[in-house]
C-alpha positions, 0 to 999 in steps of 0.5 A: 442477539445480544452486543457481544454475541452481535459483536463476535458476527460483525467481526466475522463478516467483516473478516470475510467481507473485507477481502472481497471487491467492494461489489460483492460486500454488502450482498455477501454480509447480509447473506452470512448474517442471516446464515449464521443468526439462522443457524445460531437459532436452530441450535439454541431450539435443539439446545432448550429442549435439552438442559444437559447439552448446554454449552459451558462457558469457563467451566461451568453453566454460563448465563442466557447470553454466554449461551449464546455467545457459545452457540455463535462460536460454534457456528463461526467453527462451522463456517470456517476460516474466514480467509477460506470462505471468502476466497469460495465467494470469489471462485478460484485460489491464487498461490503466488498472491493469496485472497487476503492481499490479491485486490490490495495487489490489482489495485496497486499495480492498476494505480502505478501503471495508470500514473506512471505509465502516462508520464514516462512516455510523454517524457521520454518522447520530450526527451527523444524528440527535443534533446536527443534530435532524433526523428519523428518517429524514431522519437516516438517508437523509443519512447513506446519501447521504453515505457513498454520496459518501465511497465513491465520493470514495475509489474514485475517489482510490485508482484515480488513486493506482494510475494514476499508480503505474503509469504511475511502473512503466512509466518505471522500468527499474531492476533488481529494481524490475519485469519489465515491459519497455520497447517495442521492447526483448527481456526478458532473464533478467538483469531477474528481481528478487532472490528476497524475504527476509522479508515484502515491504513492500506497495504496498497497505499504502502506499496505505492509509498514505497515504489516511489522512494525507491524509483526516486533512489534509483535516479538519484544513482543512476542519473551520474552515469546515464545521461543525455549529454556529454562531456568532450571526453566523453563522460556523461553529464550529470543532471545534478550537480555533484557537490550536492553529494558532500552533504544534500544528497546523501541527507536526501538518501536517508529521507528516502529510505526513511519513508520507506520505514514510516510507511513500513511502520503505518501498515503494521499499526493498520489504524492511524493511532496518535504516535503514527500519525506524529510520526508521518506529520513530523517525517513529511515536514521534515523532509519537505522543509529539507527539500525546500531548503536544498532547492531554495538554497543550493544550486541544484542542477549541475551548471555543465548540464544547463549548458548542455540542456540549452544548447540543445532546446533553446527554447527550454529552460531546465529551471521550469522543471527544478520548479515543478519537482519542488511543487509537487514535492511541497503538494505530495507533502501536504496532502500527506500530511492531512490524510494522517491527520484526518485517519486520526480523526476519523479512527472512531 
């Protein structure tokens, strides 16, 4: 085959293989290079015995390579969709999350509960056992029984989130952003994306980005009225302190929204190109250097609920904790930064 008909099956296999589990690629590629260089052969054999059902290229007799280009294009008619033959490769159809973004979707959620889960029980026994005083077991079954909700709030906001993510894929007919084919209208080659340069930038990875901002988001709300201490009257401590909220909080709102929109905006790029990856290294700075600043600076938690916190663990000091949020802050930011700059590098 010649570069461009060879280029047309590469974009073809790479069109099906890509939504398949990484298993499945290599064998389901070299399978369907053969079909279709195998068929692209018979019909170029039953085509040069007869001149007059060559195919026509731009309205008249092409070369010997748009010859077979044309060929080619007529067996990728043949096979179909790619979106539709890679979901036969895997058996089976899924509504609610289609083929294009089922295993995007099983690796996200497999991602955020193997992190998540772990974590949050762990904290919330520490929190039942050291500063709410309860029992041993007490400590441990509420614990459980919270996570148990954690995990299910968060498989629950992960399938919406690919729900609506799909139902976003299924309106968009733009060229290189999906195969998927609109009712009633034929799949043509001329829909198949460009082949990838470099690592793509994943729907999963957006996925999680944008989770954890909005977990965060939801703290940051929620900590002012849900809180493990009290004041005598009554109301609840918060873990901040509120004069955070004249300026550094909110400020750090816009930061968590924002993120949201970069990772938003990286997705729809799908290759890390020169302005995306600007945009993540000066948006992680930034608010890396902004957090850095709130916590270097100002008195981040609220000085009744060190009181509180004290009294409650003596052996505890809360500051250890403002400490390890601002490393992993600082690390999650750097590692940030250096995947944009090496997705650029590497785009090939």
């Amino acid at each position: 085959m010649t570069e461009t008909t060879s280029d047309l099956t590469e974009r073809y296999v790479w069109a099906v293989t890509h939504r398949l589990p990484a298993g499945q690629r290599d064998d389901v590629g070299a399978e369907l290079r053969a079909t279709i260089a195998d068929m692209s052969e018979d019909r170029l054999a039953a085509l040069s015995g007869d001149p007059m059902a060559m195919p026509i290229s731009s309205g008249r007799a092409g070369s010997a390579d748009s010859v077979t280009e044309s060929v080619v294009g007529d067996v990728l008619v043949e096979l179909g969709d790619p979106a539709v033959l890679a979901s036969r490769y895997r058996g089976g159809a899924r509504q609610l999350i289609g083929p294009d973004l089922f295993y995007d979707f099983r690796r996200t959620v497999t991602t955020l509960l193997a992190i998540v889960v772990p974590v949050t029980l762990i904290v919330a026994i520490t929190v039942n056992l050291a500063i709410e005083d309860k029992s041993l077991g007490a400590g441990i079954g509420e614990g459980v029984v919270f996570t148990l909700q954690v995990a299910v709030q968060l498989a629950f906001w992960t399938v919406v989130a690919f729900a609506l993510a799909e139902r976003a894929r299924s309106r968009t007919t733009s060229t290189g952003a999906t195969n998927s084919t609109e009712p009633g209208q034929a799949w043509r080659p001329s829909q198949l994306p460009k082949l990838p340069a470099g690592r793509p930038i994943r729907l999963s990875g957006t996925i999680i980005s944008a989770v954890v901002s909005l977990v965060i988001l939801a703290w940051l709300l929620a900590q002012q009225f849900l809180s493990s201490f009290q004041t005598p009257d009554g109301d609840p401590i918060p873990v901040l302190d509120p004069a955070l909220w004249s300026f550094w909080l909110p400020v750090l709102i816009v930061f968590l929204v924002a993120d949201v929109a970069v990772s938003v905006i990286s997705f729809r790029a799908r290759r890390w190109t020169f302005p995306v990856m600007m945009i993540n290294v000066v948006y992680n700075a930034v608010a890396v250097g902004f957090v850095v600043v709130m916590f270097t600076t100002q008195q981040v938690l609220d000085p009744r609920y060190v009181v509180a916190f004290r009294q409650s663990s003596p052996d505890l000091d809360p500051g250890v904790g403002v400490h390890f949020v601002l490393l992993i802050v600082v690390l999650i930011g750097v590692l940030d930064i250096v995947k944009a700059i090496r997705g650029y590098r590497q785009r090939g």
